[in-house]
C-alpha positions, 0 to 999 in steps of 0.5 A: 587506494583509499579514495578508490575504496570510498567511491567504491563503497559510496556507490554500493551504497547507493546501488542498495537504496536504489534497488530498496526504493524502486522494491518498496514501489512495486511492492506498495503498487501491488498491494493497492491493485490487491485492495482496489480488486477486492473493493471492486469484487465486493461492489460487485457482489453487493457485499458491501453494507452501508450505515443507517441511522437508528432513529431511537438511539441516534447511532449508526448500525449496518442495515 
């Protein structure tokens, strides 16, 4: 019966980390079909702003 009980446990275990894995995936797809649509929303609008240089000081300001 012990053998049994291991083989049981063996397979749970593996059942948890399946289960784990393939939630950590959707979750992580989610999250970057969420930032790319903002990204796009933002081209979009023209919101975002890119760096120029100041030809005084040499640092990159946004304008």
């Amino acid at each position: 019966m012990p053998p049994f009980v291991a083989f049981a446990g063996v397979l749970g275990g593996l059942a948890v980390v399946r289960w784990a894995y393939k939630t950590a995936v959707r979750i992580n797809q989610e999250l970057e079909e969420m930032r790319l649509s903002r990204v796009t929303e933002a081209a979009r609008m023209g919101d975002i702003q890119t760096l120029k240089r100041d030809p005084v000081t040499g640092a990159y300001r946004p304008g």
